[in-house]
C-alpha positions in Angstrom: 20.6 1.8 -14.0 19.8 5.4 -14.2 18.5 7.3 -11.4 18.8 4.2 -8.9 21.1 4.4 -5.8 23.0 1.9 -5.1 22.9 0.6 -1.1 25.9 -0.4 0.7 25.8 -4.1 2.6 24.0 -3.6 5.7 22.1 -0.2 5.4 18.4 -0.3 5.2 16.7 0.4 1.7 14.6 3.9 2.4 10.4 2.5 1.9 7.8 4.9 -0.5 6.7 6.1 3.1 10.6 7.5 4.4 10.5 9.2 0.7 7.4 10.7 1.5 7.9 11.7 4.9 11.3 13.2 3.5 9.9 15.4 1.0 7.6 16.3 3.4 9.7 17.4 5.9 11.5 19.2 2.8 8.5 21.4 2.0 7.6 21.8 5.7 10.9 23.1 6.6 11.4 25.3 3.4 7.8 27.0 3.4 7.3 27.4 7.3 4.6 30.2 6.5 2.8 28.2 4.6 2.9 25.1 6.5 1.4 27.3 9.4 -1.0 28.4 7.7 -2.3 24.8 6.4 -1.8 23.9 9.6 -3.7 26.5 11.6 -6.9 26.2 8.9 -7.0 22.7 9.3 -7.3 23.2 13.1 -9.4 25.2 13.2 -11.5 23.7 10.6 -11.7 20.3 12.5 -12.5 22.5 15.8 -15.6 23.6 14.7 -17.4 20.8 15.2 -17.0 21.5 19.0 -19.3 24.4 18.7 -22.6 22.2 18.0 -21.3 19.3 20.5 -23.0 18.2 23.5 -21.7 16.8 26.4 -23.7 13.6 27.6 -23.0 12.4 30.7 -26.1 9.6 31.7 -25.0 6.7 30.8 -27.9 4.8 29.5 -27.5 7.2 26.4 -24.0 6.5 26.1 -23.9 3.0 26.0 -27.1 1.7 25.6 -29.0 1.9 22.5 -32.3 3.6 23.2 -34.5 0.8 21.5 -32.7 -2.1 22.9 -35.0 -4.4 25.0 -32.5 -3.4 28.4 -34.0 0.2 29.0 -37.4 -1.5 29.1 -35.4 -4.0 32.0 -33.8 -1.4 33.2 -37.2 0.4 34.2 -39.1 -2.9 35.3 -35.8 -3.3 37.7 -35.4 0.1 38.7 -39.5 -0.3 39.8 -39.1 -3.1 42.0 -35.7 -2.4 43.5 -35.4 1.2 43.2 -33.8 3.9 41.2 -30.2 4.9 41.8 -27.4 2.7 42.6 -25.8 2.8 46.0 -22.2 3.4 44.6 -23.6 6.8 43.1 -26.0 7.7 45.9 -23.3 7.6 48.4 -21.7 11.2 48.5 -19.0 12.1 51.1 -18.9 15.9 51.2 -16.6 18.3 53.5 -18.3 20.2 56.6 -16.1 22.7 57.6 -16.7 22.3 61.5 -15.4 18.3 61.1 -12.3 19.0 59.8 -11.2 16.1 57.7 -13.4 14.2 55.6 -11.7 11.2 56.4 -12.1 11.0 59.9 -14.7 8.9 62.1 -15.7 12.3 63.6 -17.1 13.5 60.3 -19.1 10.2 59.3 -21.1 10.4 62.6 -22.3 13.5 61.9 
C-alpha cells in the first residue's frame, strides 16, 4: 500500500511512541532556540511553587494525620512516659579540648 514501509525479517516495527519521540527530537534539534526557550519557561514556571513552600520537619505533621485518634495517644503516652525519644535526645557533639569525638576520653567528660 501507499505510504507504508515495508520491514525486513528480523528488524523491529518502530511503535506510535518511537514516531513521536522522532519527530520530537526532529523539531528539538532543528529549533534549538526555541526548544530553550519552552524549556527554560516551563522551568521556571514549575519552580515557582518553591517560593510559597515550607519546609516541615516534625514528624507527627508529616505522617500523621492531625485528626487521627494516635496524636491524642501519642499525648496520653508522651504524659506518662515522657516526651522525647532517647534515640533523638542523645546528641554526641565535638569539644575541642577532647579531641576525637569518638574516643572514651570524650564520653567521660
Amino acid at each position: 500500500m501507499a505510504g507504508e514501509e515495508k520491514v525486513k525479517e528480523g528488524e523491529r516495527v518502530p511503535s506510535v511512541s518511537d514516531k513521536l519521540f522522532d519527530k520530537f527530537a526532529h523539531i528539538a534539534t532543528n529549533f534549538t532556540l526555541v526548544t530553550f526557550l519552552i524549556g527554560s519557561t516551563l522551568a521556571v514556571a514549575f519552580s515557582l511553587g518553591l517560593l510559597v513552600s515550607k519546609i516541615e520537619t516534625d514528624v507527627d505533621t508529616l505522617w500523621v494525620d492531625l485528626d487521627s485518634r494516635l496524636i491524642g495517644e501519642k499525648g496520653e503516652f508522651e504524659k506518662v512516659f515522657g516526651g522525647t525519644p532517647r534515640q533523638i535526645a542523645s546528641v554526641v557533639s565535638a569539644n575541642s579540648s577532647a579531641g576525637n569525638v569518638f574516643s572514651s576520653q570524650s564520653f567521660v567528660q
